[in-house]
N, C-alpha and C positions, 0 to 999 in steps of 0.2 A: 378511768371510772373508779378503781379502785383508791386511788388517792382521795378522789373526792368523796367517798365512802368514808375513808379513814378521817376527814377534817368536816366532814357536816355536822353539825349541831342539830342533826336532826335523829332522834334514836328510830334507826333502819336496820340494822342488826348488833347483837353481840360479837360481832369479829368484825373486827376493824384491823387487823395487824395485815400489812401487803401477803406478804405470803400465807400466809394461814386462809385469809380472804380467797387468794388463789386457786388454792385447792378445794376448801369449804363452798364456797357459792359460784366459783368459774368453771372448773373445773366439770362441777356434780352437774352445774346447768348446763350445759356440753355433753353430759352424759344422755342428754336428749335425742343428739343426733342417730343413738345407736335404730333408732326407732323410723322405717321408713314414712310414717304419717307426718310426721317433723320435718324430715327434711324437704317433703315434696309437697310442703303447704303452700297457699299463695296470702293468705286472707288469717291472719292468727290476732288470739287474743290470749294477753296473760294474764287471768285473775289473781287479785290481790295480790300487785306485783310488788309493789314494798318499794324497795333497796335497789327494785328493778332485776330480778333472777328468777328464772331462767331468762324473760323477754329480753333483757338488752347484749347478752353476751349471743345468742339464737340470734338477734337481728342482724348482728354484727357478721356474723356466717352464713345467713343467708339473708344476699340484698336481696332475691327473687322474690320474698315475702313480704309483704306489708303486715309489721305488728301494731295492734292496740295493747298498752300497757294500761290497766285500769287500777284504782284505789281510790278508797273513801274517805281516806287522810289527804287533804288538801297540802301538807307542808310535802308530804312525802312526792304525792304528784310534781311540786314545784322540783323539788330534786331531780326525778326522771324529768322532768323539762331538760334542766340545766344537764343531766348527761348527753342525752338524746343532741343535744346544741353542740355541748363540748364533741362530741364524738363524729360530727357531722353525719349523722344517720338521717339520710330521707326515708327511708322504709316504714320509720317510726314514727309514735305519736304517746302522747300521756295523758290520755281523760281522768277529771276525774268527777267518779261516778260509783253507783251501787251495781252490779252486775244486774240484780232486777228491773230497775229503771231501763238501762240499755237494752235491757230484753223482751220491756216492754213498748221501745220505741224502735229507734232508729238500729237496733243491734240486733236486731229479730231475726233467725235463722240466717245470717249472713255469713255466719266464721267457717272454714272449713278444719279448723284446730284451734284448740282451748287448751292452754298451761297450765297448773296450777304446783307450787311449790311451797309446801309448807305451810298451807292454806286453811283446811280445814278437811273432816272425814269424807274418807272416800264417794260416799252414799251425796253426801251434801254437795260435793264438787258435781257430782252428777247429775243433781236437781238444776244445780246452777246453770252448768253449762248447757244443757240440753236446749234452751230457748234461743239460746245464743248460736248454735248448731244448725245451719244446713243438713238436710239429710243426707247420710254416710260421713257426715264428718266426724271428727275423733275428739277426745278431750284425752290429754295425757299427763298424768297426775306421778309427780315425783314424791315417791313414797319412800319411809326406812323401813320399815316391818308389813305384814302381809297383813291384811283387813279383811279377815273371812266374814265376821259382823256384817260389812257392809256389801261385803261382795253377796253374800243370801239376799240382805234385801233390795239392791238394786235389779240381781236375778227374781225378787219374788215379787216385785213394782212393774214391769215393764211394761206395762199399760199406763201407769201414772207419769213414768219417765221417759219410756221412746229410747232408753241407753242399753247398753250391753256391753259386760266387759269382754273383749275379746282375749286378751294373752297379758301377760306379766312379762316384765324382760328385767334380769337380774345382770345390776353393772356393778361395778367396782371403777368407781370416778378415779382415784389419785393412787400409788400409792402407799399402801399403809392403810387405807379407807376401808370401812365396813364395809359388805355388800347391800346393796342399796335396790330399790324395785322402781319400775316406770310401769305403770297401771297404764296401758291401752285401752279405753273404751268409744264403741262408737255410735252414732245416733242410727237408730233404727227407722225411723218415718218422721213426720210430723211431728211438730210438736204439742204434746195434748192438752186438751180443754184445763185452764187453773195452772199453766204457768205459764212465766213465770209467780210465785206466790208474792206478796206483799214483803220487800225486805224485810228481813230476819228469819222470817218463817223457818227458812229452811234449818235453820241452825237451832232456834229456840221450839219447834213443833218437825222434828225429821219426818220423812215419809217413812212408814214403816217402823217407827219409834212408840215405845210403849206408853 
């Protein structure tokens, strides 16, 4: 996978070098397992998968799970095709799509986990996933710095979102490596009335955003 990271013509990430790659995006997406929601999914989706991190190296580790890797970049999706193929992963798959569309169709409370890595703020991952969620499922969001911001207002929403964060788990992936955080949250009930919202929303009008 890594190799064909380093020679795509498609800009997926700033580290392209094998080893740096290694430890940067394998390594850290690995650091998911420390997390029992992770490893005991059957049904996962990884938003705004990119380059394919966390979902492809997670799929790789656990065949007992069926990943959706999703993105809205049509070149990037064709990429995770051709890994997903190279890799012979059955578990796997590469839509591509808006998390809202899928969560207002065929993606509707189905996941029982949701990835997201380097995606977008915490509060927003949490809008997202939420429709995408079975109730008690978890969305677990690889973070570098802690998000009090968003951790109040997903605490002061929880009628608008159905989410709650449950615990923080601070890893150190490789290393040498910062300490790094895996934000635990998980769906509380149903999912409520107005989402998911019209793509973008969440990003360009947050809930709880002034």
């Amino acid at each position: 996978m890594l190799e064909m990271l380093e020679s795509s013509h498609v800009s997926l990430s700033s580290v392209t070098d094998l080893e740096e790659a290694r430890r940067v995006h394998v390594a850290d997406s690995l650091s998911g397992l420390v997390c029992p929601e992770v490893r005991q999914a059957r049904n996962a989706l990884d938003l705004g998968s990119g380059g394919g991190f966390p979902g492809v190296p997670l799929a790789v580790l656990l065949p007992g799970c069926r990943f959706t890797l999703i993105d809205s970049v049509g070149r990037k999706v064709e990429f995770l095709g051709e890994v997903i193929s190279a890799l012979g992963l059955e578990n796997a798959q590469a839509v591509k799509a808006r998390s809202e569309d899928l969560a207002a169709g065929e993606g509707r409370e189905v996941f029982d986990l949701v990835t997201a890595r380097a995606v977008a703020p915490l509060s927003v991952l949490a809008e997202l996933a939420s429709p995408l969620l079975g109730e008690g499922g978890h969305l677990v969001a690889w973070k570098g710095d802690p998000e009090p911001d968003s951790e109040a207002t997903i605490a002061g929403n929880q009628g608008r979102l159905a989410m709650k964060v449950l615990r923080q788990e601070t890893v150190v992936p490789y290393q040498g490596s910062r300490e790094r955080r895996l934000y635990v949250l998980v769906k509380t009930g149903p999912t409520p009335d107005g989402l998911p919202r019209r793509p973008g929303m969440a990003r360009k009008r947050p809930i709880g955003g002034k």
